[in-house]
C-alpha positions as CSV (number, residue, x, y, z in Angstrom):
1,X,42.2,-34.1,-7.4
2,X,38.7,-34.4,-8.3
3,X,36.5,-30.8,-9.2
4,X,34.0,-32.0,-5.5
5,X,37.2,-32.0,-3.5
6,X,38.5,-29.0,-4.7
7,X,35.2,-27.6,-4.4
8,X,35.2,-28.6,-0.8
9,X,38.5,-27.4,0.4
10,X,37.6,-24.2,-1.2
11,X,34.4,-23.7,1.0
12,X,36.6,-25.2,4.0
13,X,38.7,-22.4,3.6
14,X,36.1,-19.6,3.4
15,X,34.6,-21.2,6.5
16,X,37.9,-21.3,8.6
17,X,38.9,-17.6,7.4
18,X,35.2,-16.3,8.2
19,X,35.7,-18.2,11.7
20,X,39.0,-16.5,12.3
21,X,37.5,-13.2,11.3
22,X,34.6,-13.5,13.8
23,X,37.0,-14.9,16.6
24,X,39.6,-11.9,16.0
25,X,36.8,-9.3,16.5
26,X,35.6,-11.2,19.4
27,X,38.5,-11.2,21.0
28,X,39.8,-7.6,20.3
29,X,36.1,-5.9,21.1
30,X,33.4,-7.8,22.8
31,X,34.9,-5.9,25.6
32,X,35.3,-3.0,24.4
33,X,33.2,-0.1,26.2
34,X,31.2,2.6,23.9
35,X,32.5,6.4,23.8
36,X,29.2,7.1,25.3
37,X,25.4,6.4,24.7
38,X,23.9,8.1,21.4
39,X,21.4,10.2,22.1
40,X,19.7,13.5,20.7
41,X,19.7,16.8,22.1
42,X,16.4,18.8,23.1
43,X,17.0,22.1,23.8
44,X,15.0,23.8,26.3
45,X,16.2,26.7,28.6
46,X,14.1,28.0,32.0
47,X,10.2,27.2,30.8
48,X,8.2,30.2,31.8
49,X,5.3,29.3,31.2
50,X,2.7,26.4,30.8
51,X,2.4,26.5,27.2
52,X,6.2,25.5,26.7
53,X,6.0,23.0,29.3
54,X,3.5,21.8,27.1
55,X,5.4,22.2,23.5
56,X,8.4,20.0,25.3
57,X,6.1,17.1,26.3
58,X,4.5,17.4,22.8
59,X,8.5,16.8,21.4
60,X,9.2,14.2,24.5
61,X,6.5,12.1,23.4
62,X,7.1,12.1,20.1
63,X,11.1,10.9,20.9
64,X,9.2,8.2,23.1
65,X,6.8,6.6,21.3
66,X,9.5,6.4,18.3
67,X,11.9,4.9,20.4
68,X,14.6,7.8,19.9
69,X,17.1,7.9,22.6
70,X,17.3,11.8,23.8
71,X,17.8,14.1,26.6
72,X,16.3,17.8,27.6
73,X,19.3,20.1,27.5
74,X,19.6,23.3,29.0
75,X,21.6,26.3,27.1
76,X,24.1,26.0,30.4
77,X,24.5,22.5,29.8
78,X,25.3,23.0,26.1
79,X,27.8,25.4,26.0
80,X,30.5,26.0,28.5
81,X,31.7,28.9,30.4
82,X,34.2,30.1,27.4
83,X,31.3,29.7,24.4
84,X,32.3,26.2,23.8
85,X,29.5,23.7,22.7
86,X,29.6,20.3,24.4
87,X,29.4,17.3,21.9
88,X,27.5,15.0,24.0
89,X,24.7,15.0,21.8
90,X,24.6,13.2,18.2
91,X,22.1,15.7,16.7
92,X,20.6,18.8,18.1
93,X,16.6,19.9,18.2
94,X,15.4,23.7,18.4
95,X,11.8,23.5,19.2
96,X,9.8,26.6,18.8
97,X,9.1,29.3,21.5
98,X,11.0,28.2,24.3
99,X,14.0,29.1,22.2
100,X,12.7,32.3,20.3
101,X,15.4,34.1,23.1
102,X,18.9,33.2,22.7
103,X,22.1,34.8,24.0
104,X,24.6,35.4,20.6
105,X,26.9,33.4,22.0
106,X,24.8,29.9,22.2
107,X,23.8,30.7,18.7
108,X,27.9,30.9,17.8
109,X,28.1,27.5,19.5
110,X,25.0,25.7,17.7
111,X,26.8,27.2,14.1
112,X,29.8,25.5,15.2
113,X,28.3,22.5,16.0
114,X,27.1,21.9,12.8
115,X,30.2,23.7,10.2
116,X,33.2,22.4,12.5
117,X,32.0,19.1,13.8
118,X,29.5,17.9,11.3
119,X,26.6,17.4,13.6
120,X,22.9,18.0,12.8
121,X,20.4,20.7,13.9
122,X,16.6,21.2,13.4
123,X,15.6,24.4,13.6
124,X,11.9,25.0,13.8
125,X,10.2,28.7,13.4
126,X,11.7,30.9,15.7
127,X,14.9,30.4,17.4
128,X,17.1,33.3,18.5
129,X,14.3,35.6,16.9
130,X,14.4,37.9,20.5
131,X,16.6,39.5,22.7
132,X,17.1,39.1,26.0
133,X,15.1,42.0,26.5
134,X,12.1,40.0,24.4
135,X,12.5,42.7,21.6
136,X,12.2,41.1,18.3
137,X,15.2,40.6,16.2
138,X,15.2,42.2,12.2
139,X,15.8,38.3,11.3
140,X,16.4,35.1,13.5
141,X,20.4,34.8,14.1
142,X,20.5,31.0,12.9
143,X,19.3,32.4,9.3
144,X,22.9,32.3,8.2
145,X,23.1,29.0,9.3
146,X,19.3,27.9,8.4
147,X,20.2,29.3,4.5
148,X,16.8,30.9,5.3
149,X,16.3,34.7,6.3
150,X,13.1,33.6,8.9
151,X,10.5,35.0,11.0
152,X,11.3,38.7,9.2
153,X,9.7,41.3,10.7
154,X,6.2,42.4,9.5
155,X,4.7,44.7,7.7
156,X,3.3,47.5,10.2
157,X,-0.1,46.3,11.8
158,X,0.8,43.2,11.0
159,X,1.8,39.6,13.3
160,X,4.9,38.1,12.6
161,X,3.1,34.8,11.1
162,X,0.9,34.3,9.1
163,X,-1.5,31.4,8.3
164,X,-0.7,29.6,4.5
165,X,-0.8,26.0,3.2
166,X,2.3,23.5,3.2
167,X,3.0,22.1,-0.3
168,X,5.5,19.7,-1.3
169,X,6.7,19.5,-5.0
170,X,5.3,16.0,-5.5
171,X,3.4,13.4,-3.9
172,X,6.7,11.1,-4.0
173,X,8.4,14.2,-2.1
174,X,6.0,14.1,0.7
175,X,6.9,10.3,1.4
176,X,9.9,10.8,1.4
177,X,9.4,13.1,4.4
178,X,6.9,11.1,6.3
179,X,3.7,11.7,5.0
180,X,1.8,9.0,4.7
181,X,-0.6,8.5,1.0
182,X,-3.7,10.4,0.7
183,X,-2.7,13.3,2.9
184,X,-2.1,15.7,0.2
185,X,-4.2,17.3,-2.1
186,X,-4.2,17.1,-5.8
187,X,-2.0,20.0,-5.7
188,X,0.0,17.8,-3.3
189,X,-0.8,20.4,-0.1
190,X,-1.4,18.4,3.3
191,X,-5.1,18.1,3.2
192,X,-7.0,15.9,6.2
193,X,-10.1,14.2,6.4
194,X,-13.4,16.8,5.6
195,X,-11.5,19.8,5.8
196,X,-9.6,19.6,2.5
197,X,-6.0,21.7,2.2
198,X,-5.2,22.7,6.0
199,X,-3.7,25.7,7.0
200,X,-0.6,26.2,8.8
201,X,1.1,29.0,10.8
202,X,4.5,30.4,9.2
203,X,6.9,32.5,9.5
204,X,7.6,35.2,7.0
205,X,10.8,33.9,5.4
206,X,13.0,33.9,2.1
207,X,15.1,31.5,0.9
208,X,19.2,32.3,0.2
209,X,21.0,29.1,-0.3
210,X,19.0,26.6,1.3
211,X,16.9,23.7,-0.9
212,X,13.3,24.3,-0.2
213,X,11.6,20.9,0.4
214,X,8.4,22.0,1.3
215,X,6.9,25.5,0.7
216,X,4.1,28.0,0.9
217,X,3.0,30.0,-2.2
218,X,2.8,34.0,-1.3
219,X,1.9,36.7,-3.9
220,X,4.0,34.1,-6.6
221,X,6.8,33.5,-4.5
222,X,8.0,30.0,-2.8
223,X,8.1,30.4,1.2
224,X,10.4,28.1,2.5
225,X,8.3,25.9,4.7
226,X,10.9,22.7,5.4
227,X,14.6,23.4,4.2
228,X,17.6,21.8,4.4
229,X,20.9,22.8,4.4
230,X,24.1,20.7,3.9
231,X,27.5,21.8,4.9
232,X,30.9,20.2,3.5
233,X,32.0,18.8,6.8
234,X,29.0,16.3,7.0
235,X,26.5,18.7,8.9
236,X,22.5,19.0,8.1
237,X,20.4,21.9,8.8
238,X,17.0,21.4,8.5
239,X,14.3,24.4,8.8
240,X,11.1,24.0,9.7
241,X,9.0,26.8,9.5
242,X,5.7,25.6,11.5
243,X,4.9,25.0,15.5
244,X,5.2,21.2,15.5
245,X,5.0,21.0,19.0
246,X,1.6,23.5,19.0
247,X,0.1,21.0,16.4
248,X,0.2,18.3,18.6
249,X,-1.4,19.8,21.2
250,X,-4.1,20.6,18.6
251,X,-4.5,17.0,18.1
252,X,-2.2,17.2,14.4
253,X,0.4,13.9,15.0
254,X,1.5,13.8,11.7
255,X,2.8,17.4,11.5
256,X,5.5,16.7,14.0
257,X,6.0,12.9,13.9
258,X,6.7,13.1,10.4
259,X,9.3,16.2,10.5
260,X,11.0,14.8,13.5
261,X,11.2,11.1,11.8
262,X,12.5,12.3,8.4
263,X,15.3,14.4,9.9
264,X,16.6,11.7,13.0
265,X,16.7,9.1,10.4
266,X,16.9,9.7,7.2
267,X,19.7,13.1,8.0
268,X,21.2,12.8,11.4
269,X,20.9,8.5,11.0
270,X,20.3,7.9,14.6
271,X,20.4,4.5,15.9
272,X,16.1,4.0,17.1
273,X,14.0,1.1,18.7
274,X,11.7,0.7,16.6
275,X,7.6,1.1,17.4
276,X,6.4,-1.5,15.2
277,X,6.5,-5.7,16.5
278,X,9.7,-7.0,14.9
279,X,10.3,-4.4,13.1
280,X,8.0,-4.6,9.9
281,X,5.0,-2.2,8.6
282,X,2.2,-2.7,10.8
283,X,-1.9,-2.2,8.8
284,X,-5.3,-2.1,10.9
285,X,-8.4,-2.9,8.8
286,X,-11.2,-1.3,11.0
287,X,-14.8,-2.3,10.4
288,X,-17.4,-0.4,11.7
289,X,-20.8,-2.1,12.2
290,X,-23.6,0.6,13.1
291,X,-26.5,-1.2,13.2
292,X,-29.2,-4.3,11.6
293,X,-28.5,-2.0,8.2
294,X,-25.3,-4.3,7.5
295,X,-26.9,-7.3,7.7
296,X,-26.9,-8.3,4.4
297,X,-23.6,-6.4,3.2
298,X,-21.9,-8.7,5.9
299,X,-23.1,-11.8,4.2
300,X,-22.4,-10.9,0.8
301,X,-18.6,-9.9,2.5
302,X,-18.2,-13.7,4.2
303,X,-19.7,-15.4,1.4
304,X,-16.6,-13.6,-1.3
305,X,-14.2,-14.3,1.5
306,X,-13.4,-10.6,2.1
307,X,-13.0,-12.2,5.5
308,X,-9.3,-13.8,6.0
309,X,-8.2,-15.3,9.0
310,X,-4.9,-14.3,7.6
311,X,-5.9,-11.0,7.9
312,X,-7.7,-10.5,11.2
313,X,-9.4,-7.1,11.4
314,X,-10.8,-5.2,14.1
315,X,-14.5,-5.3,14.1
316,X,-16.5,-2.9,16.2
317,X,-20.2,-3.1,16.5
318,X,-22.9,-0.9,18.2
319,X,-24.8,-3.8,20.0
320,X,-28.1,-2.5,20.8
321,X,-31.7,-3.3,19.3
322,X,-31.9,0.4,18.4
323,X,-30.5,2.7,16.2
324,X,-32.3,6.3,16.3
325,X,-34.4,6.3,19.2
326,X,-35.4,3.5,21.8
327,X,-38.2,1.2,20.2
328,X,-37.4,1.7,16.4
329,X,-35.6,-1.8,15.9
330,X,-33.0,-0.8,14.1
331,X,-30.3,-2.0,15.4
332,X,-28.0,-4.8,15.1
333,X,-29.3,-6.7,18.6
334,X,-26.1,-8.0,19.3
335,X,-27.6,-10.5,21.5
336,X,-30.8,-11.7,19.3
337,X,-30.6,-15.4,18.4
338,X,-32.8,-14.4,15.0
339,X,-30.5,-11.4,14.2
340,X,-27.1,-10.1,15.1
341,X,-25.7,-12.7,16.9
342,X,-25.3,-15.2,14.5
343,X,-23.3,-12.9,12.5
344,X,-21.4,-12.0,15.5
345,X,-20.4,-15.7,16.1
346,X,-19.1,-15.8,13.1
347,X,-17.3,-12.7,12.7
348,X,-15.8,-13.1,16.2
349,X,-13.3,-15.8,14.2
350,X,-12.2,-12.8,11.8
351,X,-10.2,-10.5,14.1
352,X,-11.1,-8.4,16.9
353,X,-14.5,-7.6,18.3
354,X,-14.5,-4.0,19.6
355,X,-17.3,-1.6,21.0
356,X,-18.9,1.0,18.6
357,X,-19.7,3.3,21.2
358,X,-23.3,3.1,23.6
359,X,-25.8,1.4,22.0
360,X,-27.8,3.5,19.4
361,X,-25.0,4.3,17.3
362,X,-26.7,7.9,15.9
363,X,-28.5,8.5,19.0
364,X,-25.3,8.4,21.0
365,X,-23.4,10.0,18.0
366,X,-25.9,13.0,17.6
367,X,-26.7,13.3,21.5
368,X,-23.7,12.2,23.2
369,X,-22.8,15.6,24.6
370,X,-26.3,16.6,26.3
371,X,-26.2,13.2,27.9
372,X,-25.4,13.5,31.8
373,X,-22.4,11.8,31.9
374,X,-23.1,8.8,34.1
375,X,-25.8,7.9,31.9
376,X,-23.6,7.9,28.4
377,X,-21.0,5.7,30.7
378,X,-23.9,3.4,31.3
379,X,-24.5,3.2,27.7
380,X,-20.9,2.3,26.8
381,X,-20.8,-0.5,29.1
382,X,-24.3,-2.0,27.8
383,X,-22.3,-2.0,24.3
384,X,-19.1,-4.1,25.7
385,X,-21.1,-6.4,28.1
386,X,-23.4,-6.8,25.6
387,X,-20.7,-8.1,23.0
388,X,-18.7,-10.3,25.9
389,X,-21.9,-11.9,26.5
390,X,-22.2,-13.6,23.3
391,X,-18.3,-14.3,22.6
392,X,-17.3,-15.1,26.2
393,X,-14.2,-12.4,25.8
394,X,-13.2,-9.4,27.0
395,X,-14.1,-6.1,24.9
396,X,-10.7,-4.4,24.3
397,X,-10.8,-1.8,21.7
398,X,-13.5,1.0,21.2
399,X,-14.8,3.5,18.6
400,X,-16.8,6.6,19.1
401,X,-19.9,6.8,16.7
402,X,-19.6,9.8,14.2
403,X,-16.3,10.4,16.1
404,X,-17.9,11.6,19.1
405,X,-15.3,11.2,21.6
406,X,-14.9,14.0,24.2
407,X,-11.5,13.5,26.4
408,X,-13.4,12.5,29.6
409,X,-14.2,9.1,27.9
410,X,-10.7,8.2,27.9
411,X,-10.5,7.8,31.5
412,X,-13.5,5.6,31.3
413,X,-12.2,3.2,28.6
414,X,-8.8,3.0,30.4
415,X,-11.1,1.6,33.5
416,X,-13.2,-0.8,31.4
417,X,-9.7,-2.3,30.4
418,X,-9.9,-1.1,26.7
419,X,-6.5,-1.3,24.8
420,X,-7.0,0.7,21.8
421,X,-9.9,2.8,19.6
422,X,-10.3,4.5,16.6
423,X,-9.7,8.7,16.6
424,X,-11.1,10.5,14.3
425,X,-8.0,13.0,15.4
426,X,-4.6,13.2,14.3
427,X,-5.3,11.9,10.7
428,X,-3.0,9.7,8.7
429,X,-0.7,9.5,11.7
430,X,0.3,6.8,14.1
431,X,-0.8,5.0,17.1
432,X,-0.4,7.3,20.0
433,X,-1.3,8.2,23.6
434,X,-3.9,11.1,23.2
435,X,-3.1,14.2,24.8
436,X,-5.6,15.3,28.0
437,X,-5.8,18.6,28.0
438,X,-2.5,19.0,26.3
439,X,-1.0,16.1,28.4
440,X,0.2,13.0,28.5
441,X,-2.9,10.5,29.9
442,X,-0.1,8.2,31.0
443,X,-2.4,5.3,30.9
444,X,-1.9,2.3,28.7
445,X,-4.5,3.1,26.3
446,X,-3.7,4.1,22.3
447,X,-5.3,5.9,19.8
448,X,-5.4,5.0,16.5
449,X,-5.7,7.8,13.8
450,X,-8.0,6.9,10.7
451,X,-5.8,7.2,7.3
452,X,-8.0,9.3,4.7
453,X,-7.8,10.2,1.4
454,X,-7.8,13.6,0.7
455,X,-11.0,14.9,2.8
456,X,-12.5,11.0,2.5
457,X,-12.1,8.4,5.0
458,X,-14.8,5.2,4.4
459,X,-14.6,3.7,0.9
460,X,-18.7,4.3,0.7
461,X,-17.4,8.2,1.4
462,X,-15.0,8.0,-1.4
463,X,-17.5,6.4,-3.8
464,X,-20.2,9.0,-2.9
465,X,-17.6,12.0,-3.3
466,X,-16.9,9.8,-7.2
467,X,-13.2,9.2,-6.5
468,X,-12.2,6.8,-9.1
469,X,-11.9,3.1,-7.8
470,X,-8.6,2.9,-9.8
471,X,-7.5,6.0,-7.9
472,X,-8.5,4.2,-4.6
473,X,-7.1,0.7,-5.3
474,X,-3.9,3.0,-6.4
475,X,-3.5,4.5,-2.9
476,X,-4.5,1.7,-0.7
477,X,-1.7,0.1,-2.4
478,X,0.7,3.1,-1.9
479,X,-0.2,3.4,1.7
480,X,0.2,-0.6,2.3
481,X,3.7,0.3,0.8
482,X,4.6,3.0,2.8
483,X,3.7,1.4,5.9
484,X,5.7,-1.3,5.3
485,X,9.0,0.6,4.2
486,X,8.7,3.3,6.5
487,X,8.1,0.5,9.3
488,X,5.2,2.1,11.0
489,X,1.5,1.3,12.1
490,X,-1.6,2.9,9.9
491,X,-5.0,2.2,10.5
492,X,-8.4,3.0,7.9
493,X,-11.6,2.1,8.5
494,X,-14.6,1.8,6.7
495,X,-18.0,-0.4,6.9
496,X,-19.4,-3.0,5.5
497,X,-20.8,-2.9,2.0
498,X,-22.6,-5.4,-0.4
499,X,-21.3,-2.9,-3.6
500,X,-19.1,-4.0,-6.3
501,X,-17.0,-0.3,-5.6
502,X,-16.1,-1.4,-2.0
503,X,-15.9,-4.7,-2.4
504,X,-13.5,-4.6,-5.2
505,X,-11.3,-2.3,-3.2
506,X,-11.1,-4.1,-0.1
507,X,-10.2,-6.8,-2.3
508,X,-7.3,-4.8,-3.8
509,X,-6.2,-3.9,0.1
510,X,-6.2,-7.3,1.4
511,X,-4.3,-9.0,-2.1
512,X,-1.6,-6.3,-1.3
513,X,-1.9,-6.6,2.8
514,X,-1.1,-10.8,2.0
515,X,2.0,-10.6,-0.4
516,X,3.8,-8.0,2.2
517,X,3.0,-9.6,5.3
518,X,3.8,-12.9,3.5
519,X,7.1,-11.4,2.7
520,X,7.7,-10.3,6.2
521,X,7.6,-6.9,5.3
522,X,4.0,-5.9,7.0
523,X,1.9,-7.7,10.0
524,X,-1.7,-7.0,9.5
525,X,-3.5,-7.2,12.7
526,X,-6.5,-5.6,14.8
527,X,-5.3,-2.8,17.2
528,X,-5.5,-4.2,20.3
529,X,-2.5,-6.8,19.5
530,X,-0.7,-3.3,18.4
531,X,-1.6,-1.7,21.7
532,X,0.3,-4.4,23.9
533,X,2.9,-4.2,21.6
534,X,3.3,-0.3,22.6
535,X,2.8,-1.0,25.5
536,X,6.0,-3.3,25.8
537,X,8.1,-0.8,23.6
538,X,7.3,1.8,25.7
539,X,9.0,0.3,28.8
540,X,11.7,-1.1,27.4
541,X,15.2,0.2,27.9
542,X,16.9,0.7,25.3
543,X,20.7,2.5,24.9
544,X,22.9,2.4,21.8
545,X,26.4,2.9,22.4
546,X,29.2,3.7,19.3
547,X,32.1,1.4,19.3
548,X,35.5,2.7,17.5
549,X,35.7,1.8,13.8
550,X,31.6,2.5,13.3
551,X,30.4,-0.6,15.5
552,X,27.4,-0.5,18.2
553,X,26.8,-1.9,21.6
554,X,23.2,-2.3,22.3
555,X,21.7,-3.0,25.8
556,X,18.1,-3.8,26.2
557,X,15.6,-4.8,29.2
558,X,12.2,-5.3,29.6
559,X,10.7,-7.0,32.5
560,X,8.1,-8.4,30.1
561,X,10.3,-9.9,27.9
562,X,11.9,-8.3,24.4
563,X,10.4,-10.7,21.8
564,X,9.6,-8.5,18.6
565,X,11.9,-5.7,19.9
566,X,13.9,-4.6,16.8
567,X,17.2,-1.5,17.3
568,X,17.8,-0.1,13.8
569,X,21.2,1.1,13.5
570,X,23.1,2.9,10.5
571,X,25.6,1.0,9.1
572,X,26.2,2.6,5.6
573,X,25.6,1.0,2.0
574,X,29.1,-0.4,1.7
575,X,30.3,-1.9,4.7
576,X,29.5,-5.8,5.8
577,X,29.0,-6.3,9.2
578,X,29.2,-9.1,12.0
579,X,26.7,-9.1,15.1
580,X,28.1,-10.7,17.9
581,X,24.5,-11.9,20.1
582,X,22.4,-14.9,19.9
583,X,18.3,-15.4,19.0
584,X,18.9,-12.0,16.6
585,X,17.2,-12.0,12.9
586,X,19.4,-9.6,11.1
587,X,18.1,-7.6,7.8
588,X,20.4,-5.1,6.1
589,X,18.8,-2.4,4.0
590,X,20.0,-0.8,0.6
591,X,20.0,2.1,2.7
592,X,22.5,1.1,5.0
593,X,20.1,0.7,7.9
594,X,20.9,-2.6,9.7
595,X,17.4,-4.1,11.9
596,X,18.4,-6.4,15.0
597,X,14.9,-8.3,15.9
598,X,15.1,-10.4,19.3
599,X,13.4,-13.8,18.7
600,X,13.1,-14.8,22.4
601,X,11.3,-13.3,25.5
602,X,14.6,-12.9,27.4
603,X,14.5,-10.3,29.5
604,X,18.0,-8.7,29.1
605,X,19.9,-8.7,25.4
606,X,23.6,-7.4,24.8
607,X,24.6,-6.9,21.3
608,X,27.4,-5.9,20.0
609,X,27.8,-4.6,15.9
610,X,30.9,-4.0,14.3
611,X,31.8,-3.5,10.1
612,X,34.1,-5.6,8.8
């Protein structure tokens, strides 16, 4: 026997036995119905008022627009008659306020919940801190469980909270717990973009057996600010000692998204659909063109091929003649044969062209809010019409000069049919609908945050404030990398510039941008193309089932099709796997994450997951 035929009968065999392996899980489980959909708890007892209506919509949207399966839970719901928690929910979330009352015995129920059946809580600043009566407890009655004696009572003449900073130990530390690259400090506090190191509200707490991952510094000692406790029969803890829910409102994204995304998947490992087109980093390069000024800086930018059709950006230009006042020329005259709309022509085949706001960028910037409102409408709609009459298409995504963007004008971009714009809010966070006066627009229109560094956003701000280019190149690259490994969208923005400083580090972006999104691992596109993508993930169904032996059934449905739809499911570092479902691209993790993309537009997918 020759050493081909053995070779052959060898990889017959292997074939035959992985066939017969497949076929025998088939047969004894494509059937097979779930023990019930997986799903997060919110907690949430009788809301008495409009502010925690408000702090639960703040968590609901969050769960939504990260595609976490959950359900609003009532204390009744959760714990029966004889002070027994109900396991119906895979991990369990405390949000402030509308939980700072809590009968003893739900707080019994949620300890048992996590020491006798190995769930997962987050706890976050004051649960069970009142009595029924509303009289303040001496410490919250979770602190046992929390390993954190919180929300202690105050010094007389004092508040219960106070306002600090939020520090992590490292840089690397913060990543690891959602925050995206540039929003610390150099003493690695969460900074944002012109303000510097933020403050937070917190509790007045000490640590007793807990590990602090985040912390405040008071008078030398280490205030626990996120901590995390781990419990022997496979429970998690984690304490967080700020008002995510109240940041939101305040137009602070990151605060919550981040705590909320660290602690559903990377501690309670719950299955997710996940918010970015097939599953990969998403990166929006946004170019603001504010008037005739760039003229030059755009040439030198096409001539070096900054410019990729690889890499399509979102371009938004202020179209009018004028910059400061009517008659001073100034602008970029969008529709000019002799000056901007050459340029335009050309950039139109380099991404997205947007609005920059109503035509005199820094008169509409400086002057917006003494404008009657009619009239800066008018001037918003000379900007688009002025752009779709040179390229012949529809003007989809906005940006507000200087960042001008009072909440009324989101009701006029969703009429104008605008997809997506730049917000100067929520820094360093992800795409999301913008809260109208702390709700929900519940249009189809998505902000995208601007990414800074530190307290700079533009690269021309950086190289004013003297920030090292190294130092920049070094964080566009860490942020390009953290999008793409945390699989989530991140937008900067800067303008165009003919200087060596700029040019060198949008260079450095757009090398790093190509070899991820050339590796599958990043999609680099203007934000409009991310908007309909939302859009689409936002009304798809989506319910994970668990299977016995540690498999999944997955259900999806979207009218619109599910193309790009990727479920992310844990499936541990040392099992192997078999996915029974066709038109799936499969991608296991060294993390034991497991990514199911849908290649077709089918409307309905069933999916079924099981470790072999």
């Amino acid at each position: 026997m020759n050493v081909n035929f053995r070779t052959s009968i060898v990889f017959i065999c292997i074939g035959l036995f992985a066939l017969l392996l497949t076929l025998t899980v088939i047969l004894h489980h494509s059937w097979a119905e779930p023990n019930g959909a997986i799903r997060v708890g919110v907690l949430a007892g009788d809301l008495k008022s409009e502010q925690e209506q408000l702090i639960l919509s703040a968590y609901e949207q969050i769960l939504k627009e990260e595609g976490f399966p959950y359900q609003v839970v009532t204390p009744g719901e959760l714990v029966s008659s004889s002070g027994e928690i109900q396991i119906n929910y895979d991990a369990l979330i405390v949000p402030e306020v509308i939980n700072a009352t809590m009968q003893d015995s739900l707080a019994q129920a949620i300890s048992a919940y996590v020491r006798n059946y190995g769930h997962d809580v987050l706890l976050v600043l004051d649960p069970a801190t009142r009595t029924d009566g509303g009289e303040s407890r001496q410490a919250g009655l979770l602190s046992e469980l929390a390993g954190v004696s919180y929300y202690q009572q105050a010094p007389e003449g004092q508040q219960a909270t106070y306002s600090g900073f939020w520090y992590f130990s490292s840089a690397e530390k913060g990543r690891e717990w959602g925050i995206t690259p540039g929003k610390l400090d150099g003493d690695h506090a969460v900074s944002s973009y012109s303000y510097g190191k933020l403050n937070f509200e917190h509790a007045r707490a000490v640590n007793k057996d807990a590990n602090i991952v985040a912390f405040d510094r008071v008078d030398g000692t280490d205030v626990p600010v996120i901590a995390e406790k781990q419990y022997t029969g496979g429970g998690t803890v984690v304490y967080a000692n700020l008002p995510l829910g109240m940041y939101k409102l305040r137009s602070d994204d990151l605060t919550i998204r981040s705590v909320l995304r660290s602690f559903l998947i990377k501690k309670a490992q719950l299955p997710r659909l996940v918010n970015s087109p097939g599953g990969a980093g998403g990166l929006v390069f946004n170019l603001h063109v504010c008037s005739g000024a760039y003229f030059k800086a755009l040439t030198v930018m096409l001539t070096q091929g900054i410019f990729q059709k690889e890499i399509p950006f979102s371009i938004h230009i202020t179209a009018g003649p004028d910059t400061y006042k009517l008659g001073d020329q100034m602008g970029f005259s969008a529709e000019n044969e002799f000056e901007g709309r050459p340029l335009l022509e050309m950039l139109q085949d380099y991404g997205e062209i947007g609005s920059h706001g109503g035509w005199m960028h820094n008169f509409f910037a400086y002057n917006m809010q003494y404008l009657p409102q009619d009239r800066a409408v008018e001037l918003i709609r000379w900007n688009s019409e002025a752009l779709e009459a040179v390229t012949g298409k529809k003007v989809v995504e906005y940006s507000a000069p200087g960042g001008n963007h009072p909440y009324w004008v989101e009701q006029t971009l969703e009429e104008m049919g605008v997809k997506a714009y730049y917000f100067a809010g929520d820094t360093g966070s992800s795409p999301t609908q913008t809260l109208l006066e702390g709700k929900p627009t519940g249009g189809k229109t998505w902000s995208f945050p601007i990414t800074p560094y530190r307290q700079f956003a533009s690269l021309e701000e950086m190289e004013r404030g003297q920030v090292p280019l190294a130092e920049v190149k070094q964080w566009l690259q860490e942020l390009t990398e953290f999008a793409a490994q945390e699989r989530a969208i991140r937008m900067v923005y800067t303008h165009p510039s003919e200087v060596s400083y700029e040019l060198d580090a949008m260079q450095a972006l757009e090398d790093k941008m190509l070899a991820e999104q050339r590796k599958d691992r990043l999609r680099v596109a203007p934000m409009s193309q991310f908007a309909d993508f939302l859009n689409r993930h936002a009304a798809t169904k989506c319910q994970v089932g668990k299977l016995e032996g540690n498999g999944y059934v997955i259900d999806l449905e979207n009218p619109e099709g599910l193309k790009d739809m990727t479920v992310a499911v844990y499936v541990g570092t040392e099992n192997k796997y078999v996915v029974i479902g066709e038109y799936i691209t499969t991608i296991q993790e060294d993390d034991g994450w497991l990514y199911l993309t849908v290649n077709s537009n089918e409307k309905e997918k069933h999916l079924e997951v099981y470790q072999i």
